[in-house]
C-alpha positions, 0 to 999 in steps of 0.5 A: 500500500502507498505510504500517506503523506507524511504518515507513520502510523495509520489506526483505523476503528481500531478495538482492543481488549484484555480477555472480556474487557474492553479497553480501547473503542474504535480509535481512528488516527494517523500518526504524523511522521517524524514528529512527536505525538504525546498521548494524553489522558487519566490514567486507566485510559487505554494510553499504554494499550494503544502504545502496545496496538501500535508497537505490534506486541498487542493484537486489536479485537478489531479494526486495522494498524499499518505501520509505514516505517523500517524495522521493529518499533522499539517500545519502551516501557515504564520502569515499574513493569520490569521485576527487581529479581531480573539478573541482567547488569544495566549494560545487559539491559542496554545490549537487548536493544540490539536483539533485533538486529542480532537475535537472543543472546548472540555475540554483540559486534564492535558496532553493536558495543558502540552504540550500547556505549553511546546509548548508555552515554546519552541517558548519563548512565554509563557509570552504571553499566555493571550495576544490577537492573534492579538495583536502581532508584526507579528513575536510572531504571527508567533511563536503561530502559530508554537507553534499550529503546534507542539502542534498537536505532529504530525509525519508531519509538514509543514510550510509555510515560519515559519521565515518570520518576525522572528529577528535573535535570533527567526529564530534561535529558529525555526531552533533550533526547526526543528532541534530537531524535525527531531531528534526525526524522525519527517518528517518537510517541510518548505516553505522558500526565505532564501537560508541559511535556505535551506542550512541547510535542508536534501532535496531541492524541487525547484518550478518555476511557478507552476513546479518542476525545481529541487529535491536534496539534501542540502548543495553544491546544490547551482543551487537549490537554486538560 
């Protein structure tokens, strides 16, 4: 099928549900293409089920996604859904990024290892690379598992809340991070309660129990936010 323009992803009546509960309701959207679009709403809104529809890892009961981009979307998830008892260093947890490129547990390349390192690097993690995941403050876990996003080098990131437990100066990082990535034409789509951060996105998508109430643009699009 043709590529829309300027289109990444294309959500049409799409339904979702876990087991007999329905969480999403005929969502109709398209994704802008190298933007940033934030998703908003309270929370039990359906906005990480949307994120996991569009990333491929959670099947609609109905309606259709079409993705128009290379590669696996890189999802990253928020840092409470990941078990402290996982054995994996920070550095491991950076280096699954690459699995998409290698399969499991295969030798990393050199090339494979600079971008761990570069990844680890971006996020001001690097001194931790052989710390046990679980033994993060909630905020450096949630700045390794980024890390593994980009680490994917996908052209589709998603992120489900990426600044939640994150102080001041690591929000900023993130954002610096979004921000350099759209630039470079990756399309990013981020989960968020911070009406600053969806202020500062290109594209607002507005969930409400399960439905889309609002798709805008940023900045004045202030009845989106609230």
């Amino acid at each position: 099928m043709e590529k829309p323009t300027s289109t990444a992803v294309d959500l049409r009546g799409v339904s979702a549900a876990y087991g007999s509960v329905p969480v999403l309701h005929e969502v109709r959207a398209a994704i802008p293409a190298g933007r940033v679009t934030a998703l908003v709403g309270p929370n039990g809104s359906g906005k990480s089920t949307l994120l996991g529809v569009v990333a491929g890892v959670h099947t609609p009961s109905s309606g259709t996604v079409e993705r128009f981009h290379t590669g696996r979307p890189a999802l990253v998830v928020q840092h409470s859904a990941v078990p402290d008892t996982l054995p994996v260093t920070v550095a491991d947890t950076v280096a699954m990024g690459r699995w998409a490129h290698r399969g499991p547990w295969r030798r990393l390349t050199a090339e494979d290892r600079a971008i761990v390192a570069e990844c680890m690097a971006r996020l001001g993690i690097a001194d931790l690379a052989r710390r046990r995941l679980g033994s993060l403050s909630g905020g450096q876990r949630q700045r390794a598992l980024l890390a593994q996003g980009l680490a994917q080098r996908s052209d589709l990131l998603l992120l489900d809340e990426p600044s939640t437990g994150l102080d001041a100066a690591a929000q900023q990082a993130v954002l610096d991070t979004v921000a350099a990535l759209r630039d470079k034409g990756v399309t990013v789509v981020h989960a968020t309660h911070d009406p600053a951060v969806a202020r500062g996105a290109d594209h607002v998508l507005r969930l409400e129990r399960g439905r889309l109430t609002a798709d805008a643009s940023a900045g004045p699009a202030e009845p989106v936010l609230r």
